[in-house]
N, C-alpha and C positions, 0 to 999 in steps of 0.2 A: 382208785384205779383209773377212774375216768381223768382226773388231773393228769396222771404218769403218761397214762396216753397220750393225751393233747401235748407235755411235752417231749414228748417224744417224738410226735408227730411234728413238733414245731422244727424240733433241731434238722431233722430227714431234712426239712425242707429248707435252713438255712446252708446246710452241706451241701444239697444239692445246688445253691444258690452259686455257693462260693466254687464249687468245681468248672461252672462257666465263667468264671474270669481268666483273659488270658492274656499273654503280655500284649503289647500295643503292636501295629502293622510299621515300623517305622519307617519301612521304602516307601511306603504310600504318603503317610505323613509329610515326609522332609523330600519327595521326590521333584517336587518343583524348584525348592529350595536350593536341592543339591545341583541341578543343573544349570543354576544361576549366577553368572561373574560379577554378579552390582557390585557397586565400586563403596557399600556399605559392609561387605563381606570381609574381614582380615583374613589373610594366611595364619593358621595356627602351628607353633611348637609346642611338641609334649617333652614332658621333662618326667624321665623315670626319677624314684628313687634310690636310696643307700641300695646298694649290689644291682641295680636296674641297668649297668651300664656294663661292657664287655673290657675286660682289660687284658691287655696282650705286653708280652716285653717285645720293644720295638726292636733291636734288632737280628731276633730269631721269629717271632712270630708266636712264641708260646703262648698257649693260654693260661693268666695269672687266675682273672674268673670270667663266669660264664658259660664252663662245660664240665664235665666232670668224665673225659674220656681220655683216653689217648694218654699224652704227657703232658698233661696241665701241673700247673702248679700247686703239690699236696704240701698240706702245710705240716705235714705229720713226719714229710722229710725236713732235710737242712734246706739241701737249695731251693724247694720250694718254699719254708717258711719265709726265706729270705727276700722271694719274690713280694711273695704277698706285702708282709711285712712293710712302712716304711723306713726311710734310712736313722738316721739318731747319730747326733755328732756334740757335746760340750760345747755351748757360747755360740753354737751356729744357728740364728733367725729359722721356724719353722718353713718358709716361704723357701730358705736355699737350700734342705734337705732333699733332695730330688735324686730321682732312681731311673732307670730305662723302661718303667713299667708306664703306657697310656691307654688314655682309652680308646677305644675301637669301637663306636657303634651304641645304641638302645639294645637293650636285649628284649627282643619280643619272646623269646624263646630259651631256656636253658636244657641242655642237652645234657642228658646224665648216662653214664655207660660202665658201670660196674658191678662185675659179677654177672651174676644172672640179674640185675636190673637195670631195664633198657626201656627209659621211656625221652618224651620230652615235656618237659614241664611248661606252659603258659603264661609267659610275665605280664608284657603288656599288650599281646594279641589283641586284647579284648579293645583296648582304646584305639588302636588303630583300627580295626573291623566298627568301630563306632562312627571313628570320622569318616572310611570309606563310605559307609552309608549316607552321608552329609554330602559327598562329594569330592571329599578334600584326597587329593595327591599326594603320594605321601614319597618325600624324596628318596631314602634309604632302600625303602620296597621297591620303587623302580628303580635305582640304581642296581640292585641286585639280582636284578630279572625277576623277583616274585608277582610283581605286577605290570602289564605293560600300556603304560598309557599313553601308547602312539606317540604324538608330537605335543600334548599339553603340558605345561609348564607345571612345575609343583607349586603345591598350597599348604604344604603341612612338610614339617621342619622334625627330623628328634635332637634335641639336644643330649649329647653326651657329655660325661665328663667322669673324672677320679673321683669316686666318690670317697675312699679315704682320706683325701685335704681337704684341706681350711674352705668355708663354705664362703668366705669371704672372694679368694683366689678363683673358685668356681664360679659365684656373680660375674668375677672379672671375665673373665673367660665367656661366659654367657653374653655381656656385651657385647665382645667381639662377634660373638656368634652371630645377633639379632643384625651388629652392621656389613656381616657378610650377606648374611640371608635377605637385608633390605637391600642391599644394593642388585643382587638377584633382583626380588620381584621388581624393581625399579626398571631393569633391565627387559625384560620380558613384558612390561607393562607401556615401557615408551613413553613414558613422560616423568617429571620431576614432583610428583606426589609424595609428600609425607607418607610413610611406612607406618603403620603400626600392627603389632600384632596381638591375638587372642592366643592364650596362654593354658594346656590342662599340664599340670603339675601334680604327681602321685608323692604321696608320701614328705620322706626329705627334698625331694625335689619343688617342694614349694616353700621350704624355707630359702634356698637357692634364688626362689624369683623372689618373696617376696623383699631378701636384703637387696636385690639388686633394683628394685620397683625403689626402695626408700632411699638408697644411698650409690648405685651405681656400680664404680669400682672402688669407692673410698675409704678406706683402714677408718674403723670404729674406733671412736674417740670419745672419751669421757668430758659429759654436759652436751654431746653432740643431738641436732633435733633433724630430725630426716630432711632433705633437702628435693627429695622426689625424683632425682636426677632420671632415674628409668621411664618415668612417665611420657615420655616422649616418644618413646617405643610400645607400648607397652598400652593394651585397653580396658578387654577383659581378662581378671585371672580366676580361672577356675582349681581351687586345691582339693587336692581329692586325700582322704587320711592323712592329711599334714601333722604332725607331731611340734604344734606351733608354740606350749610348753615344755615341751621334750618328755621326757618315758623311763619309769623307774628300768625299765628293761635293757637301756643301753647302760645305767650302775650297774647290773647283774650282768651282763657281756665284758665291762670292763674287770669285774672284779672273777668270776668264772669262767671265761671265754663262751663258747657257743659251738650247739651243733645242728648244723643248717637242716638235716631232717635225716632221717632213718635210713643205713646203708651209707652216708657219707662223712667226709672228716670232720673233727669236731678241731676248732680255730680257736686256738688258747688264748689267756690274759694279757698276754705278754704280746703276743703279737698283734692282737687287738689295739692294747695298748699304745701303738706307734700310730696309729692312724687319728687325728684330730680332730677330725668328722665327728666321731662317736660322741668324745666329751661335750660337743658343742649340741649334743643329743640328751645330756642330761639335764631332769625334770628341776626347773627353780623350786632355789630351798627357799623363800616364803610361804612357798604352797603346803610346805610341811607333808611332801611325800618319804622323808625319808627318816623313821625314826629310833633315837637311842632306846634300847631294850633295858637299859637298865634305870635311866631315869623321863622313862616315858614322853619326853619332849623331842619338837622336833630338830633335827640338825639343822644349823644355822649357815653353816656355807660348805657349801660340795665342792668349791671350788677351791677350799685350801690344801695346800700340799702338806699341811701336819697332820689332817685329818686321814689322810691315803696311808702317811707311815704309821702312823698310831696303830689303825686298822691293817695295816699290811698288804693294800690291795694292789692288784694290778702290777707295774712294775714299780711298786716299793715294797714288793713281796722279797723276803728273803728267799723264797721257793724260787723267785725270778730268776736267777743266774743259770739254771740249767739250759733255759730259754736264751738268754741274752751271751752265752759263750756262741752260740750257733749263729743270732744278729750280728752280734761283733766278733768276729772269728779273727780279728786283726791286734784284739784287745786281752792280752794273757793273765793281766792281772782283774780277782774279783771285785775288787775295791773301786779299781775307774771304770769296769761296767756299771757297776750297782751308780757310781757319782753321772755317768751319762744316761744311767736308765731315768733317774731322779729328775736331774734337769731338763729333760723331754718331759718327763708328767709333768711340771713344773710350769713347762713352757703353753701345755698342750691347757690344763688349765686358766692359766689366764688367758689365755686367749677365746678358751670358752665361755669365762665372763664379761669379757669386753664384746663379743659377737654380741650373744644375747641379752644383754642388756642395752643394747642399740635397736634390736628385734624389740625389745618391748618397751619403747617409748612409746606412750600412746597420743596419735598423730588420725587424723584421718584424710585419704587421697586427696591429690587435686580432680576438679570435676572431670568427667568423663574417665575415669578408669573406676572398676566396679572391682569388689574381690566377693567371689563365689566360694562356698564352703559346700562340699560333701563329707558327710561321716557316718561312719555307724557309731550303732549308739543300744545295739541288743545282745550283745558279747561281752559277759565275765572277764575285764581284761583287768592285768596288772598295775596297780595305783600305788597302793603301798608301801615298802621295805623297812625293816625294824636290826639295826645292826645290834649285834653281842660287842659290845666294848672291850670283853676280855678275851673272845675269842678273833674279832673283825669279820665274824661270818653273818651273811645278810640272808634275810629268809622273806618271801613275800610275805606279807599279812591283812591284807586287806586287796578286792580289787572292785570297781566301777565300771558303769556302762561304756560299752567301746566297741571295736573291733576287732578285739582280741590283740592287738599289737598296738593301738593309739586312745587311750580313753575320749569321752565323750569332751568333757570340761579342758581336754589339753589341746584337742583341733581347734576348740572354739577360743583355748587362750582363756578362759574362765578365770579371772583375777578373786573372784568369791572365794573360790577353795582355799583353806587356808586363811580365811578370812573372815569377814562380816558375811552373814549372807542377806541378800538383796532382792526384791520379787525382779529385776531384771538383771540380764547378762552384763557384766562390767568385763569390760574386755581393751586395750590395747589398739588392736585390729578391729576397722570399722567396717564388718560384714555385709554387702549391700544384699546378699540371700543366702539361708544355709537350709539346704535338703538332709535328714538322715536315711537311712538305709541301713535293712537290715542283716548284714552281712560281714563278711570277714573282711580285714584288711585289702588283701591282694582282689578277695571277691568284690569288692565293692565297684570295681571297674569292668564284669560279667552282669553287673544288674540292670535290667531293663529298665528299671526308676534312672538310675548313673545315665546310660544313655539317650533317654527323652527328653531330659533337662539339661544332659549340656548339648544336646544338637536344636533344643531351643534356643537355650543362653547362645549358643554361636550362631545361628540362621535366622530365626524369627523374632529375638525380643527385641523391644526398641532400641534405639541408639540415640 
């Protein structure tokens, strides 16, 4: 009895311990910091992720995504599928398929309005309420009247872009971005100082920086070895749940479509499908996430288009054509939808292994640029998938520590899996710090650990 006591008496007291911990003061912290212009401080861009960016058809003004009110674009209709969707044409380059749909903006914010459900959901509120605490100006917010910072000059950039294209075409784009924004602060600073900037990138948004950190704007080329070309822009990158192996999750988007969350449309295979992005999201097959059910090995390349038809997925579904009369409404016969649904996966494929396989040559920076890792690493997420050969239906079977949406070993790029394993990380990407956190995807940029360390990583660590 006397032991049960004492521990029990011990635990009171460790509970009681832990209820006095609480998160940090961080105005107090970083408030000298933040009020500080040293000419050591970069202006930061944040870079949302996949769906992190608003898309509107330019010349009406719709919403494609980004709200879910009004007359947005439901993809449950025709002319909204249509929207969403990208275009798909036989023998025509991914690059010149293009549609009247762009982006509009970061979304800090998604507004949903259906039915009796009216809320607004939280995207990247949370990193921007971080860096405000730092100091940083953030140009979108005061362009929009939500913040008004008098006559001071912005310090913080959102980078927007489509997030359904080629991640490639995006880096390019991002270029552009960094040599308008430099030329901005160059302007506002009054003299000819090198620009560089400090970089938070969520999710897909930091594979975005980190091809354009290695390669710039330049089409990936097989035996090519990174050239750095970004590096000159570019110092510290901070990736916050990057999916820098990619994610059984986006096969199971392609092959199932997806429904964004309870009370809203669910966005089929088909229209998924068209969009480039995702492929260039799925998990490499050396890692052996993705395996046959019936001879327990793992699939050898995700990236062949025999493998799609064999299984049936996506648009080399026979199911496809319900979907692809309403893409191609200009196209009456089933035979040359099915031949242009084809030759888009086709296209959309190789090109997701030519990205990614430039993504992982392993290379480490030129001095002075750091790359920061944030992940979680205490969420049950999806690792796994085990296909039926006779049926081409994929089932999770397995999942690893993560963030529910990115495992632990695919932020870090973990070349082990699937492999030898090693008492250290072999990886690709040479991490100069990786923080975990223990929280979800999208939460991982609400956590007090997230914002302490990067309003370190930006204001106080060395340079």
């Amino acid at each position: 009895m006397a032991r049960l006591l004492t521990l029990g008496t011990a635990l009171a007291w460790l509970s009681g311990c832990a209820a006095t911990i609480t998160p940090p003061d961080l105005g107090g912290l970083y408030s000298r910091e933040a009020g500080s212009g040293h000419e050591q401080r970069n202006p930061v861009i944040v870079i949302p992720g996949i769906l992190g960016s608003r898309l509107i058809e330019e010349p009406t003004g719709r919403v494609v995504w980004g709200a879910f009110a009004g007359d947005y674009a439901d993809p449950r209709h025709a002319e909204g599928a249509r929207l969403v969707a990208l275009p798909m044409a036989q023998g025509v380059p991914l690059a010149e398929l293009r549609d009247q749909v762009i982006s509009d903006g970061a979304l800090d914010r998604v507004r949903v309005d259906l039915l009796i459900l009216q809320l607004n959901i939280g995207a990247y509120v949370d990193i921007l309420a971080t860096l405000g605490v730092g100091g940083y100006r953030d140009q979108q917010l005061g362009q929009a009247g939500a913040v008004d910072y008098g006559k001071e000059h912005y310090t913080c950039f959102q980078f927007d872009y489509d997030w359904r294209r080629d991640l490639v075409e995006n880096a390019a784009r991002f270029g552009r971005f960094l040599d308008e924004k430099a030329a901005y602060v160059s302007s506002v600073r009054g003299d000819d100082r090198p620009v560089r900037f400090d970089v938070v990138a969520h999710s897909m948004g930091g594979l975005v920086a980190r091809y354009y950190l290695r390669y710039g704007a330049s089409e990936p080329r097989a035996g090519a070895v990174p050239t750095w070309r970004g590096a000159d822009r570019l110092e510290n990158i901070v990736f916050v749940g990057t999916p820098n192996a990619g994610s059984v999750m986006s096969l199971g988007q392609l092959v199932n479509g997806v429904r964004i969350g309870p009370f809203l449309p669910t966005y089929n295979a088909v229209v998924l499908g068209t969009m480039p992005a995702i492929y260039q999201l799925l998990p490499r097959s050396r890692h052996g996430r993705v395996i046959d059910l019936r001879t327990g090995e793992a699939i050898d390349d995700l990236y062949d288009i025999e493998l799609w038809k064999r299984n049936r997925w996506g648009l080399a579904s026979p199911d496809a054509d319900a979907t692809l009369r309403i893409l191609l409404p200009d196209i009456d016969d089933a035979e040359t939808r099915r031949r242009i649904a084809l030759d888009h996966l086709e296209k959309c494929l190789v090109r997701a292994r030519r990205i990614n396989a430039a993504l992982d040559i392993p290379a480490s920076p030129p001095p002075g640029v750091r790359l920061k890792l944030v992940a979680g690493d205490a969420i049950p997420t999806q690792s796994v998938m085990t296909v039926d050969p006779a049926t081409g239906r994929i089932r999770v079977s397995d999942h690893a520590p993560g963030d529910g949406t990115v495992t632990r070993d695919s932020a870090l790029m973990d070349e082990r899996v699937g492999g030898e394993w090693q008492p250290r990380l072999v990886s690709p990407v040479h991490w100069d710090s990786v923080h975990f956190l223990f929280t979800d995807h999208l939460g991982l940029t609400k956590d007090p650990g997230f914002a302490d360390n990067v309003l370190y990583i930006l204001l106080e660590e060395p340079r």
